[in-house]
C-alpha positions, 0 to 999 in steps of 0.5 A: 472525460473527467479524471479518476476520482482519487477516493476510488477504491479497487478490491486489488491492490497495485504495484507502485509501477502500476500506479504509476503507469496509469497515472502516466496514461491518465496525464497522456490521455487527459493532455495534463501537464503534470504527473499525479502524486502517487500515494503507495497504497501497498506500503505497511500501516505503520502506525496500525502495525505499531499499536499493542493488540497487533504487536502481542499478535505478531510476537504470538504468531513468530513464537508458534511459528518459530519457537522461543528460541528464534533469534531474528 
């Protein structure tokens, strides 16, 4: 049986646990020695999030959403 190939890509996301329970399963199954390292593949893209274009359209979105006068 050959391991999950890392570059697998699903249409859903999993929780953190998640990811860790199957990679549990994975070193059980597979009788390894030790656990994976588990990438969070849910945490924000902080660098992405980060960059100009996308700030200008989240400020853009709270203004609609909030008002001017919204203090966070």
């Amino acid at each position: 049986m050959a391991k999950r190939d890392p570059q697998f890509k699903t249409a859903f996301s999993f929780t953190s646990s998640l990811q860790r329970h199957y990679g549990a399963l994975q070193v059980f199954a597979l009788g390894d020695d030790e656990m994976p390292v588990i990438k969070d593949e849910i945490l924000s893209d902080e660098e992405g999030l980060s960059r100009p274009g996308v700030v200008k359209a989240i400020d853009e979105f709270k203004t609609a959403v909030y008002g001017e006068e919204y203090n966070e």
